[in-house]
MARDRENLO-849483 format. One record per residue (C-alpha): residue number from 0; x, z, y. Coordinates in steps of 0.001 Angstrom, whole numbers, plus 500000, padded with zeros to 6 digits. Each point is the difference from the previous one (the first is absolute). Layout:
N
<pos:NUM; east:X; up:Z; north:Y>
...
//
This chain:
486
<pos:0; east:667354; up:363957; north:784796>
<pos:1; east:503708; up:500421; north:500500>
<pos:2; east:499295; up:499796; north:503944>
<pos:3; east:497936; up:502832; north:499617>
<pos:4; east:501486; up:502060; north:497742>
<pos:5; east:503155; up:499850; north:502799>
<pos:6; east:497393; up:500885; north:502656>
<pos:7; east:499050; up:502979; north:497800>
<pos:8; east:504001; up:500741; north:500218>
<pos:9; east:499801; up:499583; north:503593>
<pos:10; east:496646; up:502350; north:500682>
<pos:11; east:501852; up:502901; north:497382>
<pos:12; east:502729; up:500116; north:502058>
<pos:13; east:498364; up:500263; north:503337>
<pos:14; east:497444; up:502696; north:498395>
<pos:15; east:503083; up:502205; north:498409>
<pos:16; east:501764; up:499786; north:503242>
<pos:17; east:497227; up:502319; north:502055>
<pos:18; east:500733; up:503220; north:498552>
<pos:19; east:504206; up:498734; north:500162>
<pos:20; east:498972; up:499338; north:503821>
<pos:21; east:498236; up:503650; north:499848>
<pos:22; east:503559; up:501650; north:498616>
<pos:23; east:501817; up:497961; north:502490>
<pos:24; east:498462; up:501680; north:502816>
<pos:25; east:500324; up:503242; north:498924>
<pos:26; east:503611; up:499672; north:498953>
<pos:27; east:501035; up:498255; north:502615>
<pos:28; east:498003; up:501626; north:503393>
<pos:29; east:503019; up:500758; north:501367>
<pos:30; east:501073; up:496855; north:500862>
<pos:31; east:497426; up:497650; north:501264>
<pos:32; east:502238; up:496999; north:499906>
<pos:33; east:501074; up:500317; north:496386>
<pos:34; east:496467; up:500734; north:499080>
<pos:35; east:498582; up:496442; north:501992>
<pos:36; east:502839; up:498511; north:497986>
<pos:37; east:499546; up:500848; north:496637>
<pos:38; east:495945; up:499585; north:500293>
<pos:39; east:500650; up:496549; north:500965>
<pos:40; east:502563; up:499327; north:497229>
<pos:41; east:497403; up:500878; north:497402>
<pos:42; east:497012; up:498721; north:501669>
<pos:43; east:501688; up:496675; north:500167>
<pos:44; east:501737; up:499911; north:496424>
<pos:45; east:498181; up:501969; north:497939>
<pos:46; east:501640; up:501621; north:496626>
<pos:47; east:503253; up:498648; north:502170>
<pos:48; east:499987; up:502312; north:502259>
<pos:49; east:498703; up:502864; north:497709>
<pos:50; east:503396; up:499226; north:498202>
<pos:51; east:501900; up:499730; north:502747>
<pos:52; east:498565; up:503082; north:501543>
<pos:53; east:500640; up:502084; north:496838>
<pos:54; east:503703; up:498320; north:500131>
<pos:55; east:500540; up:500400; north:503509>
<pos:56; east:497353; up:502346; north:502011>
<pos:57; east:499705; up:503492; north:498085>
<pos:58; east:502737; up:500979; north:501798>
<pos:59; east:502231; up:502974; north:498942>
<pos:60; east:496921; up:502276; north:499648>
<pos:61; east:500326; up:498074; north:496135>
<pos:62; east:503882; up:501673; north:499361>
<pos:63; east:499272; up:503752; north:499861>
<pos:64; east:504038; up:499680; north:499570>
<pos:65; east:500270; up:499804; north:503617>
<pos:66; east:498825; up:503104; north:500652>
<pos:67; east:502151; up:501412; north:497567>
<pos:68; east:502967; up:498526; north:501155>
<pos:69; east:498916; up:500612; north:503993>
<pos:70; east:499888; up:503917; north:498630>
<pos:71; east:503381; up:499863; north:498078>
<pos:72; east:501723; up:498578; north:503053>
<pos:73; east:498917; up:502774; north:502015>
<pos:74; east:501513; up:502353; north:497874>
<pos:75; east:503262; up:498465; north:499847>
<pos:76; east:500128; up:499636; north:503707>
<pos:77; east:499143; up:503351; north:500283>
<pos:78; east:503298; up:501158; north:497319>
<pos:79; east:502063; up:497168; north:501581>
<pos:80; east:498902; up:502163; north:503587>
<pos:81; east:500743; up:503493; north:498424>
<pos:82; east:503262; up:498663; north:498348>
<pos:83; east:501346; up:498187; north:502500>
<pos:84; east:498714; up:502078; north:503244>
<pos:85; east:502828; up:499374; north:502148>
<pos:86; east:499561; up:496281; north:500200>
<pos:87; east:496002; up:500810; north:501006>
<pos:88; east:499986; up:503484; north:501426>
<pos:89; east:500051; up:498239; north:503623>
<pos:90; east:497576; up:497370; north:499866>
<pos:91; east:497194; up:501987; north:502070>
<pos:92; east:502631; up:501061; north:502296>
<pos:93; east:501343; up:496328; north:500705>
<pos:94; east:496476; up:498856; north:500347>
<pos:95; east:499134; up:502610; north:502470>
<pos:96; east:502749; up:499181; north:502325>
<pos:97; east:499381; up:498361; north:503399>
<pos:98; east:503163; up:497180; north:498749>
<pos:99; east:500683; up:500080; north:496279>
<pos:100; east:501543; up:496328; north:500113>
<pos:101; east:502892; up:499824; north:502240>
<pos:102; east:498281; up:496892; north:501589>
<pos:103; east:499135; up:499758; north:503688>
<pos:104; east:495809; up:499441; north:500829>
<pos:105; east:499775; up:500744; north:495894>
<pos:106; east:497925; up:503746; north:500652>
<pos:107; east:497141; up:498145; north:499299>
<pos:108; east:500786; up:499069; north:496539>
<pos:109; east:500131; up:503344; north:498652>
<pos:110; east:496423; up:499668; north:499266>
<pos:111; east:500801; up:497663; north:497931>
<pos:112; east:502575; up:501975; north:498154>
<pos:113; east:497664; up:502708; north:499240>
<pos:114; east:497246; up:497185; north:498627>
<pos:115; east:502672; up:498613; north:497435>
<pos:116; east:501406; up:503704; north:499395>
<pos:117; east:496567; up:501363; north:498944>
<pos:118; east:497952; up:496851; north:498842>
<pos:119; east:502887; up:498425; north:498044>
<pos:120; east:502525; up:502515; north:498928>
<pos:121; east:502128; up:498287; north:502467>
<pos:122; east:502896; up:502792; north:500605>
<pos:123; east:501888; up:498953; north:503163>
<pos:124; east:503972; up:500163; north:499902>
<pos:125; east:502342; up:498380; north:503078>
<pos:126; east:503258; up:499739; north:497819>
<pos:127; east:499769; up:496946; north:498412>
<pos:128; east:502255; up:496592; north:500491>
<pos:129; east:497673; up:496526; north:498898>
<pos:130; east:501362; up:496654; north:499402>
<pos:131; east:497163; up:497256; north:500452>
<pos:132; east:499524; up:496507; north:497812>
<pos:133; east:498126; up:497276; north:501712>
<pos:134; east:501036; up:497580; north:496534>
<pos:135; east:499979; up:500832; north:496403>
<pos:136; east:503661; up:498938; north:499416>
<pos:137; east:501690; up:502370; north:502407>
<pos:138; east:497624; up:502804; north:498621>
<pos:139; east:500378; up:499374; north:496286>
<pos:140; east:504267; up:500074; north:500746>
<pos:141; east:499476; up:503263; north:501281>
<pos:142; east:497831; up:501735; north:497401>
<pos:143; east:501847; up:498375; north:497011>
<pos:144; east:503334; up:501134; north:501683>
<pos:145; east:498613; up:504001; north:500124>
<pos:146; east:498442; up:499341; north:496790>
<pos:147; east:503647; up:499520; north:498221>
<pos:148; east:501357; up:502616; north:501872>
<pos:149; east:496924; up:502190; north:498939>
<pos:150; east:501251; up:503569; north:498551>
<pos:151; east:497209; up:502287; north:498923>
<pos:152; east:497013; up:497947; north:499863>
<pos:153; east:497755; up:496961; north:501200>
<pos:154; east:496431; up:500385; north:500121>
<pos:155; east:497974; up:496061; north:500942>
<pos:156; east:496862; up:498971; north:500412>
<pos:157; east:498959; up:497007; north:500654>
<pos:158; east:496157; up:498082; north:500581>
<pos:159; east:501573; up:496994; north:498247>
<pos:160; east:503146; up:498718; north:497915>
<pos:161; east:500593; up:496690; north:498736>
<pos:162; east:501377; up:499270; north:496764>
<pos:163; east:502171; up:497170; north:501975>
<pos:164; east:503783; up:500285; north:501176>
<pos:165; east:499398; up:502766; north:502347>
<pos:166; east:497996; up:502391; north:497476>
<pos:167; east:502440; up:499108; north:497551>
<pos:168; east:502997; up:501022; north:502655>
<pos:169; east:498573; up:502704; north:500465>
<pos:170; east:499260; up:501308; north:496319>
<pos:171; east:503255; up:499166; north:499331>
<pos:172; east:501207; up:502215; north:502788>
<pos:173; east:498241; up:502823; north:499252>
<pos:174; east:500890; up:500150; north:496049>
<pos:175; east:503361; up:499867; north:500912>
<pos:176; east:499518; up:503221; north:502211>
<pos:177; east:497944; up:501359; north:496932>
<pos:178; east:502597; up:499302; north:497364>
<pos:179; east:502466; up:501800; north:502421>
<pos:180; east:497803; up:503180; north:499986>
<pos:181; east:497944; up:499855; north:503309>
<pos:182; east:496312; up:500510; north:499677>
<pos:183; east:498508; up:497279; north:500712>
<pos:184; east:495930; up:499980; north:500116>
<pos:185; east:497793; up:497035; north:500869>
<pos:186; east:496565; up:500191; north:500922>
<pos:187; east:497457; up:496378; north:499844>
<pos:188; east:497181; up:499528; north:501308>
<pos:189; east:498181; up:498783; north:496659>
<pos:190; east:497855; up:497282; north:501714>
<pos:191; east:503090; up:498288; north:502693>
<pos:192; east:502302; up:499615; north:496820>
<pos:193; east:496798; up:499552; north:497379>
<pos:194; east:502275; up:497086; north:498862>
<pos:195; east:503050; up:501386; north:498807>
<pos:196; east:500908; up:500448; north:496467>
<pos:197; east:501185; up:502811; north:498259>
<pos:198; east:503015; up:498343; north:499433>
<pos:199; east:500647; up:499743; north:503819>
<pos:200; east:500822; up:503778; north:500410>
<pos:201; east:501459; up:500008; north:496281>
<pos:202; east:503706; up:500057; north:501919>
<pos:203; east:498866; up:502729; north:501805>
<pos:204; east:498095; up:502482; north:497438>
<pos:205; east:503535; up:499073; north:497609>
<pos:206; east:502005; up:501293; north:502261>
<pos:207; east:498223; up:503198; north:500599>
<pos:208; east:497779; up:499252; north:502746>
<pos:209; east:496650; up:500677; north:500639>
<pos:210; east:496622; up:497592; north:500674>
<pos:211; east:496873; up:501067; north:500411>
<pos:212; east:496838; up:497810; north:501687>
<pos:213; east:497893; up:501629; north:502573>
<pos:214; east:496233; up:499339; north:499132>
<pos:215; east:500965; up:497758; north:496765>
<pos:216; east:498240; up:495997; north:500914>
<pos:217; east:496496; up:500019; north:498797>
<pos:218; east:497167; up:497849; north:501368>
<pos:219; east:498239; up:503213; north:501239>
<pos:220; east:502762; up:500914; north:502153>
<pos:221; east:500405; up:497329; north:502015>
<pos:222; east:499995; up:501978; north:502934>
<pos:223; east:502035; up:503648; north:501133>
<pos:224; east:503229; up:498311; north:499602>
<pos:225; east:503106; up:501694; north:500364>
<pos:226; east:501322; up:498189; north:503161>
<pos:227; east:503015; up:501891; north:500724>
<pos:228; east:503681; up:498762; north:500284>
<pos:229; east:502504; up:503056; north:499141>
<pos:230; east:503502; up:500480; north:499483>
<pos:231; east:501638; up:503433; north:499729>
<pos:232; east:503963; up:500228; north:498922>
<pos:233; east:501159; up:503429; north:499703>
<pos:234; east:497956; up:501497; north:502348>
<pos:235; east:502101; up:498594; north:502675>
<pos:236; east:498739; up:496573; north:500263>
<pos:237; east:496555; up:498599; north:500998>
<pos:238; east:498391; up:496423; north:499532>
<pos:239; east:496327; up:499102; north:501193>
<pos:240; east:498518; up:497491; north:501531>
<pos:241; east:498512; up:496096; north:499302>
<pos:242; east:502268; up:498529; north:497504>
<pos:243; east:499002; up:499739; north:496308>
<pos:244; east:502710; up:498803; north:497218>
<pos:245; east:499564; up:496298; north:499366>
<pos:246; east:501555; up:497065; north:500955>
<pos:247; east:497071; up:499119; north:502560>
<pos:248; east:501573; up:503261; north:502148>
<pos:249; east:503118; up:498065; north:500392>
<pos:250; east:498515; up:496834; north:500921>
<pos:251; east:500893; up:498071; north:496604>
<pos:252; east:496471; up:499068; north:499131>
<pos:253; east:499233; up:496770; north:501422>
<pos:254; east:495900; up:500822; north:500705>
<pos:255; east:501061; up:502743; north:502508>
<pos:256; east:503484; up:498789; north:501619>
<pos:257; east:501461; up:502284; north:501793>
<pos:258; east:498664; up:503544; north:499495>
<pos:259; east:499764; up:502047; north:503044>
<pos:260; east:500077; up:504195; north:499588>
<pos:261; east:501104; up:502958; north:501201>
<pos:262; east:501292; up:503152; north:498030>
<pos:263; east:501864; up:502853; north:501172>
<pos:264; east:502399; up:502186; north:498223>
<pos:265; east:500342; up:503710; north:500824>
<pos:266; east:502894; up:502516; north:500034>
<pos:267; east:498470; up:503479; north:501059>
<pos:268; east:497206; up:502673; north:499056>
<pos:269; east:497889; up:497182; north:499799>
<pos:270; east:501065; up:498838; north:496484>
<pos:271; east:498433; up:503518; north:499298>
<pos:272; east:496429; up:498849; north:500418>
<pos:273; east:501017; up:496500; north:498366>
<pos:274; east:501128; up:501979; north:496717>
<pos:275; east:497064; up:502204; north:500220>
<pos:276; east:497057; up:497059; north:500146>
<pos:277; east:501843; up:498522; north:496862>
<pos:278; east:499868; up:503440; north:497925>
<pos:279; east:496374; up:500439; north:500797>
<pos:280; east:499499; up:496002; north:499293>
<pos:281; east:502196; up:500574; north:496633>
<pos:282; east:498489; up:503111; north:498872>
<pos:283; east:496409; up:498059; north:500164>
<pos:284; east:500688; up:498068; north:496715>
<pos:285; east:503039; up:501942; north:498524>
<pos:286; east:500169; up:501696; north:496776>
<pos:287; east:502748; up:502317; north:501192>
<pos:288; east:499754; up:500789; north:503803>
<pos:289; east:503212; up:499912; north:502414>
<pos:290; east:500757; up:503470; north:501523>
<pos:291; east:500637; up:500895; north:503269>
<pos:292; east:503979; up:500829; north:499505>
<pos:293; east:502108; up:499776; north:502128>
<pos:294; east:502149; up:497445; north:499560>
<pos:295; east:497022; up:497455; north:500958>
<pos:296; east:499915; up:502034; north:503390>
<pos:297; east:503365; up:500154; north:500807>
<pos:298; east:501100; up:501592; north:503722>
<pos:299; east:501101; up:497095; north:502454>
<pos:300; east:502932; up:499971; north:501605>
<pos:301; east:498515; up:497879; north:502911>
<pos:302; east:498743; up:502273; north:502343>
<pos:303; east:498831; up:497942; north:502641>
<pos:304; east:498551; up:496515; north:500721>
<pos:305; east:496495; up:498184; north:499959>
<pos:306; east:497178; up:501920; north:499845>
<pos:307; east:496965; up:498494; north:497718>
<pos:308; east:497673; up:501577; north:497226>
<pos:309; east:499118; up:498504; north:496590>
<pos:310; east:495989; up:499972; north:499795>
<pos:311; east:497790; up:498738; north:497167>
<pos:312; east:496478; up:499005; north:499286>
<pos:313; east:497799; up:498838; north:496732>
<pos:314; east:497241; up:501447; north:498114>
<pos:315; east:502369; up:502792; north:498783>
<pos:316; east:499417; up:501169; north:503945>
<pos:317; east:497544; up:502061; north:502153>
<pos:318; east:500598; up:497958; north:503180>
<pos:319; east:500932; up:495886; north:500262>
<pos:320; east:502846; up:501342; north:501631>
<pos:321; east:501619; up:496345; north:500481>
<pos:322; east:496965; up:498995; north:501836>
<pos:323; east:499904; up:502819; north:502063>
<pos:324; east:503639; up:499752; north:501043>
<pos:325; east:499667; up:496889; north:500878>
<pos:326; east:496739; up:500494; north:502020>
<pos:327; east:501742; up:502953; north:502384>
<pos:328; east:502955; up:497278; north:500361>
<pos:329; east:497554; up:497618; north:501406>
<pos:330; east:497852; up:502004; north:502078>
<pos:331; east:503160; up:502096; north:501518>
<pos:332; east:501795; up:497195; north:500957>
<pos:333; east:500852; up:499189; north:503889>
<pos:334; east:501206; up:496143; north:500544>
<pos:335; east:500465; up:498038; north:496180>
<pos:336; east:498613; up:500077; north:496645>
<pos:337; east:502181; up:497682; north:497836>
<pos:338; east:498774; up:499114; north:496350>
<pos:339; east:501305; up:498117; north:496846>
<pos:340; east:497722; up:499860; north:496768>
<pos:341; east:499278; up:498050; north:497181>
<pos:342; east:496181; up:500765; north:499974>
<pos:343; east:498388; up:500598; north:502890>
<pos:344; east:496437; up:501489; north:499151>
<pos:345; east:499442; up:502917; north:502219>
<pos:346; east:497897; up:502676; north:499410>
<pos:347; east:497257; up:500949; north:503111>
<pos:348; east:502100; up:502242; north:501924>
<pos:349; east:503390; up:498177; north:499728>
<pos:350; east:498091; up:496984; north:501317>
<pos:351; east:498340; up:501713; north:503068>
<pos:352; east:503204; up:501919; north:500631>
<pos:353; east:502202; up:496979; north:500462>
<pos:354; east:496934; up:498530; north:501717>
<pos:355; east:499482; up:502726; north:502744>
<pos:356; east:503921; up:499944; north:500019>
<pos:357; east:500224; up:496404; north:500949>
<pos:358; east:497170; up:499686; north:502696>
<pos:359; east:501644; up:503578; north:501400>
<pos:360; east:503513; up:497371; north:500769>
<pos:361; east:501814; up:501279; north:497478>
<pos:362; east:501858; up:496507; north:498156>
<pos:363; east:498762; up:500275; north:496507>
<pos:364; east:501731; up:497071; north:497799>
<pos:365; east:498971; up:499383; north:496503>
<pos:366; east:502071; up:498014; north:497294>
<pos:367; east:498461; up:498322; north:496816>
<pos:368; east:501007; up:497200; north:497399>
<pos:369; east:499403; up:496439; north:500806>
<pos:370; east:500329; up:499764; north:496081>
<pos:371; east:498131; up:502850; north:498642>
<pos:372; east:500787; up:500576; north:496588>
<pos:373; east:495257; up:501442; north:499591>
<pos:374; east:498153; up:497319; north:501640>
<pos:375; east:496992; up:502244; north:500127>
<pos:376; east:502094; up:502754; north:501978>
<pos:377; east:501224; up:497552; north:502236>
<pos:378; east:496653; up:498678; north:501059>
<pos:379; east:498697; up:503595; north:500163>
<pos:380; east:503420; up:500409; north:502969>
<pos:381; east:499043; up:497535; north:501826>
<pos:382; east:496226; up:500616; north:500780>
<pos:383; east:501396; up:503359; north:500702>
<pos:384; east:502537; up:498617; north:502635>
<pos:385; east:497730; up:497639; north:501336>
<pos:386; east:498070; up:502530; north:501567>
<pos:387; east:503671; up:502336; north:500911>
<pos:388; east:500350; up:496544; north:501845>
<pos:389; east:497368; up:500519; north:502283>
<pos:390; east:501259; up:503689; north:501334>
<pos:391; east:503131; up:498464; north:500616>
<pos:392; east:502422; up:500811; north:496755>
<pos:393; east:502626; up:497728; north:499508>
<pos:394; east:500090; up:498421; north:496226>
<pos:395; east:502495; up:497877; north:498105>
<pos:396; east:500509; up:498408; north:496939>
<pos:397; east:503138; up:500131; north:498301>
<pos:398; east:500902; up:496498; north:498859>
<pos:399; east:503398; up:500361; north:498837>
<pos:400; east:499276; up:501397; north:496675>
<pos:401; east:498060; up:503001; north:498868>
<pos:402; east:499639; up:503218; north:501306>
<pos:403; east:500020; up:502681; north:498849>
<pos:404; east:501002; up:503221; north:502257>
<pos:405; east:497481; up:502553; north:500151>
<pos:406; east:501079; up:501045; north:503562>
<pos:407; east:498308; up:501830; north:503347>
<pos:408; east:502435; up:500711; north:502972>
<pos:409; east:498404; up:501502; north:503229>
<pos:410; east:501590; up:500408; north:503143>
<pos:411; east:503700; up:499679; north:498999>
<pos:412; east:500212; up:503332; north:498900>
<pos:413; east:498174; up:499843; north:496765>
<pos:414; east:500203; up:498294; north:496388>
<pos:415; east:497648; up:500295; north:497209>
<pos:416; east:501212; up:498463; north:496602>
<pos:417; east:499287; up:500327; north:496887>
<pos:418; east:497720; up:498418; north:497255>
<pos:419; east:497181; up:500095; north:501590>
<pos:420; east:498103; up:496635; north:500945>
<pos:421; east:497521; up:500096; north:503350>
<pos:422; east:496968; up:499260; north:497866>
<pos:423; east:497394; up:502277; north:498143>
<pos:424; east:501699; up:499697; north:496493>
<pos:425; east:502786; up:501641; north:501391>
<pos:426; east:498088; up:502555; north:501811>
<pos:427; east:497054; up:500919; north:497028>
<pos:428; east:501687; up:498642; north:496656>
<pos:429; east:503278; up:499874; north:499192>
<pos:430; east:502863; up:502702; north:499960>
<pos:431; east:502367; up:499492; north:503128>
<pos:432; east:502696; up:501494; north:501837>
<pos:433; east:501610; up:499601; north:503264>
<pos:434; east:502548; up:501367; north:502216>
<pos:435; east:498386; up:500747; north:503787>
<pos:436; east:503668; up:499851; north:502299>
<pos:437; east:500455; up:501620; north:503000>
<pos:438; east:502988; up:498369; north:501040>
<pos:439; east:500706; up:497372; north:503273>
<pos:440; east:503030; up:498361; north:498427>
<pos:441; east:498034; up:499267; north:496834>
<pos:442; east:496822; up:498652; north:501315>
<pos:443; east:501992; up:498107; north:502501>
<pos:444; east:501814; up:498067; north:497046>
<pos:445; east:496893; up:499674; north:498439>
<pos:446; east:498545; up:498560; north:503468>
<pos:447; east:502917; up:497394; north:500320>
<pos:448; east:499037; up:498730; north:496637>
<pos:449; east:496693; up:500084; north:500374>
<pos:450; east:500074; up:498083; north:503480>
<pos:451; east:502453; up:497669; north:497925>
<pos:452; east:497520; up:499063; north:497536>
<pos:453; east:497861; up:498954; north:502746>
<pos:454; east:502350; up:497042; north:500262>
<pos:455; east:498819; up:498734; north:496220>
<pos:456; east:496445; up:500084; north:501229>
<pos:457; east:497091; up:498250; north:501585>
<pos:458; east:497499; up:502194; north:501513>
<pos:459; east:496446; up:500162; north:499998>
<pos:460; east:498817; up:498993; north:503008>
<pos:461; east:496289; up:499918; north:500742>
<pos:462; east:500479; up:496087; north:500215>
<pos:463; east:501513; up:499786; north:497026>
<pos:464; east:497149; up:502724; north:498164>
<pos:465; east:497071; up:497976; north:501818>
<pos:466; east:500951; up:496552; north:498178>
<pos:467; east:499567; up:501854; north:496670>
<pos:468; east:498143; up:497823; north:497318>
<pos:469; east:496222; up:500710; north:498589>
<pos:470; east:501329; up:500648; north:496399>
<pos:471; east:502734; up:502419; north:501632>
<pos:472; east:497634; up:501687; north:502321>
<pos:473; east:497974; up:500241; north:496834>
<pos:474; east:502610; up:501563; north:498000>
<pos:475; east:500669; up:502440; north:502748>
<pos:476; east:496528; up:501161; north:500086>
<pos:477; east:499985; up:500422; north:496327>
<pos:478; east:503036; up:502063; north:499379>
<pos:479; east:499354; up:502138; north:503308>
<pos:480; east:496906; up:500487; north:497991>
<pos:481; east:501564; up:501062; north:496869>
<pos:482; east:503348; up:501573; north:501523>
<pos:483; east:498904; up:503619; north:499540>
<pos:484; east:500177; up:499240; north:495811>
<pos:485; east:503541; up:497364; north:500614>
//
């Protein structure tokens, strides 16, 4: 009897699934491959995969807040445009020149200029002066030194914080900047510090500061993440890029070792766009909204330098501008294509660009983990690379520690960096930001490091992929299955 009461079960499940598998395919015709995903997730665990597909699969078509926020963003780019027109009343002139960026064989990038400056609010300025971190120590020095020297304000956000000796450093730091008088706001992303007690921020809030979560942690909102790594001090000062705050970032968590990242810090008009992204990503949860005054906008007194723009991307967007950035880097590039990521799940046309790019000569290297820190992710990478393998892409795996850079560098002249993985979370889900820089001393540094990290690798080789065991080829084929839901 009990066997076939659990058959029963069984036959239930697989009955309520057909008009699930019927929603499926009308929700998701879009996208073939997420569609052939999800069917097979609930054909083969049935009322697990309806759960997980509620959980996971509705996508943002479920958070009418989205829209709401996509629309209020608008608007304050619009005022932040009227308000502020002389740091935006060029922008169609620089992107209709023959050679907006000062660099020589660059007229062909202008394209891309005018895809970031119209798909992701990406407002091009050539005044500003970067410092790049390749380790978490040197970068943390830095940002806690202009966070004590902070005057007017400091405006974070951050994917995750520990409540370890880092978070606690920096908590500490900023309530002492609050007690002085500087307004200090601090925006969460509700599911990357879901573990953090009130008491955590209690410093903080004492002292006059301000907390708020982004999408406060709740099992149905697993996914549409706020991603994005932000520091603004007094308008002057700029943060972004890979590092979050926790002691893993500066390599004292024993699991990870040493903990390899890049972040860049800005001086210039590009702070502008930094400050902006956090108002609009502040205002989305705030009881009282921040104003566009002045003093958050300040005028620079650099006038010239690196050129770059500041683009974002989420479900609070019209275009996956990221993506699309990152695809016109790739399919405009000349000789290399040079890339550092955690997660490497690509998305159709990232994977046939870097294809076409490598059997066109162009040397297209790839770095990964050797440790990943989502087995299931990793996996997914490597069936992915395995066939990158056969057009002639170069991959690695980073054995020294983990990392963790989020990095694409083509042809020496330039840098994308940011928060912004190389895999379909990053492109579809989550919230990210990153800095596209048109600039040969910058994406040469970021080349020497990069060709330095090669050193702390092994590579792929097709020997080395071909003596892959059953179980792992297994595993590959599984999670290459399932990456369009990882």
């Amino acid at each position: 009897m009990l066997h076939l009461n659990f058959s029963g079960i069984i036959l239930i499940g697989y009955v309520l699934n057909i008009p699930l598998s019927i929603l499926i395919l009308f929700l998701e015709r879009k996208n073939p491959a997420v569609t052939w995903a999800w069917l097979l997730a609930i054909m083969f665990l049935p009322y697990v995969g309806f759960i997980f597909y509620w959980l996971f699969g509705l996508g943002s078509r479920r958070y009418p807040e989205f829209t709401v926020k996509a629309r209020k963003d608008e608007e304050l780019f619009n005022r932040f445009v009227e308000e502020y027109a002389g740091f935006v009343e060029q922008q169609l002139n620089y992107i209709s020149r023959k050679n907006i960026l000062h660099l020589e064989g660059a007229e062909h990038l202008n394209d891309l200029v005018r895809l970031n400056l119209l798909t992701g609010s990406g407002a091009f300025s050539d005044n500003n002066k970067l410092a790049l971190y390749h380790e978490g120590n040197a970068k943390f020095d830095a940002l806690f030194n202009d966070i004590r020297n902070a005057k007017e304000f400091i405006h974070i956000q951050y994917y995750i914080v520990r409540s370890d000796d880092l978070g606690n450093r920096m908590i500490k730091a900023l309530a002492e900047k609050a007690a002085q008088g500087v307004e200090v706001k601090f925006l969460v992303d509700g599911m990357g510090c879901h573990a953090n007690r009130k008491s955590f921020y209690q410093p903080l809030t004492d002292a006059g500061g301000q907390v708020l979560k982004f999408l406060p942690s709740q099992l149905v909102r697993i996914n549409y993440r706020n991603h994005r790594k932000i520091c603004v001090i007094d308008g002057r000062i700029g943060y972004l890029g890979g590092f979050n705050i926790g002691d893993e970032y500066i390599g004292k968590v024993k699991k990870f070792g040493f903990w390899r990242d890049s972040h860049i810090r800005i001086e210039g008009d590009g702070v502008k766009s930094l400050e902006l992204r956090f108002i609009m990503d502040w205002n989305f949860y705030a009881k009282e909204s921040i104003m566009l005054y002045k003093k958050y906008f300040p005028d620079m007194e650099q006038r010239e330098g690196v050129s770059l723009q500041i683009v974002s991307s989420g479900p609070d967007t019209k275009w996956p501008s990221v993506q699309q950035g990152y695809f016109k880097m790739m399919t405009e590039a000349n000789r290399k294509i040079y890339i550092a990521t955690p997660y490497f799940v690509p998305d159709d046309s990232i994977f046939e660009a870097l294809r076409v790019a490598a059997l066109s000569g162009i040397d297209v290297r790839v770095i990964i983990p050797a440790h990943p820190d989502h087995p299931f992710v990793y996996w997914a990478s490597l069936s992915y690379l395995g066939q990158l393998l056969l057009a002639g892409v170069k991959c690695y795996q980073y054995e020294k520690g983990f990392i963790h850079s989020k990095l694409l560098l083509t042809d020496g002249m330039l840098s994308s960096i940011g928060t912004a993985n190389m895999d379909v979370r990053s492109f579809k889900l989550n919230f990210e930001t990153n800095a596209f820089i048109y600039d040969k001393e910058v994406t040469e540094e970021f080349e020497a490091e990069f060709l330095k990290d090669l050193g702390d690798c092994t590579q792929i080789t097709d020997e080395w992929y071909a003596k892959r065991t059953f179980w792992m080829r297994v595993k590959e084929t599984v999670s290459r299955m399932l990456s369009p839901l990882l």
